[in-house]
N, C-alpha and C positions, 0 to 999 in steps of 0.2 A: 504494500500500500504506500509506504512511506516511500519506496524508493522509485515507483510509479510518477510517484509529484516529484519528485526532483526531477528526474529523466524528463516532465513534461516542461519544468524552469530550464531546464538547461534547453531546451531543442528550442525553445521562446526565446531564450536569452543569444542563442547562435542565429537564428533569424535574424533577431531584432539590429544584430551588430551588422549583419550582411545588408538589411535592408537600407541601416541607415549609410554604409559603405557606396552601396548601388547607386543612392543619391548623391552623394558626394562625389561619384564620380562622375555619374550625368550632369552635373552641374557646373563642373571643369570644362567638361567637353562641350557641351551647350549654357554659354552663358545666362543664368537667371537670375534677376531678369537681364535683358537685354542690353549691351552696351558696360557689362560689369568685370572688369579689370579680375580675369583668371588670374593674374600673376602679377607679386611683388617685388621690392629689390632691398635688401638689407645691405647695411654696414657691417661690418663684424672683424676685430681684428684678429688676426691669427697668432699663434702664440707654440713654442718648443716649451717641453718642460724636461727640460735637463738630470736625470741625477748625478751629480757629483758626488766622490770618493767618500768623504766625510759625514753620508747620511741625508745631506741637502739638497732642494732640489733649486736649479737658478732658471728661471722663467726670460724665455728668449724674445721678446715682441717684434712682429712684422708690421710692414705698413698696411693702415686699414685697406681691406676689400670689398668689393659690391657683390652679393652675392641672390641667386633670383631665389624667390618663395611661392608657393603659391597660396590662393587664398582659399582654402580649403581647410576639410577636420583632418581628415589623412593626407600622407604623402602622394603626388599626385607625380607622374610626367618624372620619378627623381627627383622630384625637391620636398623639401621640408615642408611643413604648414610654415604659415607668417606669424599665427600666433603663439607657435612653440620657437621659432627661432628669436623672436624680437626680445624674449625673458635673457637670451644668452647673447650678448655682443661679441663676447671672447670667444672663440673656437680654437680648443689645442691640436695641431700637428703631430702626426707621428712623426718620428725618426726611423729613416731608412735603415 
């Protein structure tokens, strides 16, 4: 019984994420409404984070870059949402 209602939350709850996905994607691809800016542009500087010998780490800063978003809830096309990137200005760099 009990594990009936769960099974029937969970298969709701996988829907409901696909359904609200589906939109988010039709909404990229077909702007709504009409005339509405799919894609943003962020600043963000990029940054090494170094560790050195001694335990510490020295933070290496690049010159800031423009980098596109889009305006969506999920990542769309390769790029981040605008409103999950706009919270992080800094972006670190791996080392090759």
């Amino acid at each position: 019984m009990i594990l009936s209602i769960v099974r029937k939350i969970a298969i709701g709850l996988v829907f409901l994420v696909a359904l609200v996905y589906a939109g988010d994607y039709i909404s990229i691809h077909v702007p709504i409404p009409p005339g509405r800016e799919r894609f943003g542009t962020l600043q963000v500087k990029p940054y090494f984070a170094v560790p050195m010998k001694d335990g510490k780490t020295e933070y290496m800063y690049e010159d800031a870059q423009t980098e596109t978003c889009s305006h969506s809830l999920f990542p769309q096309y390769g790029h981040m949402p605008c409103w999950r990137e706009s919270g992080k200005p800094d972006k670190q760099l791996k080392l090759p």
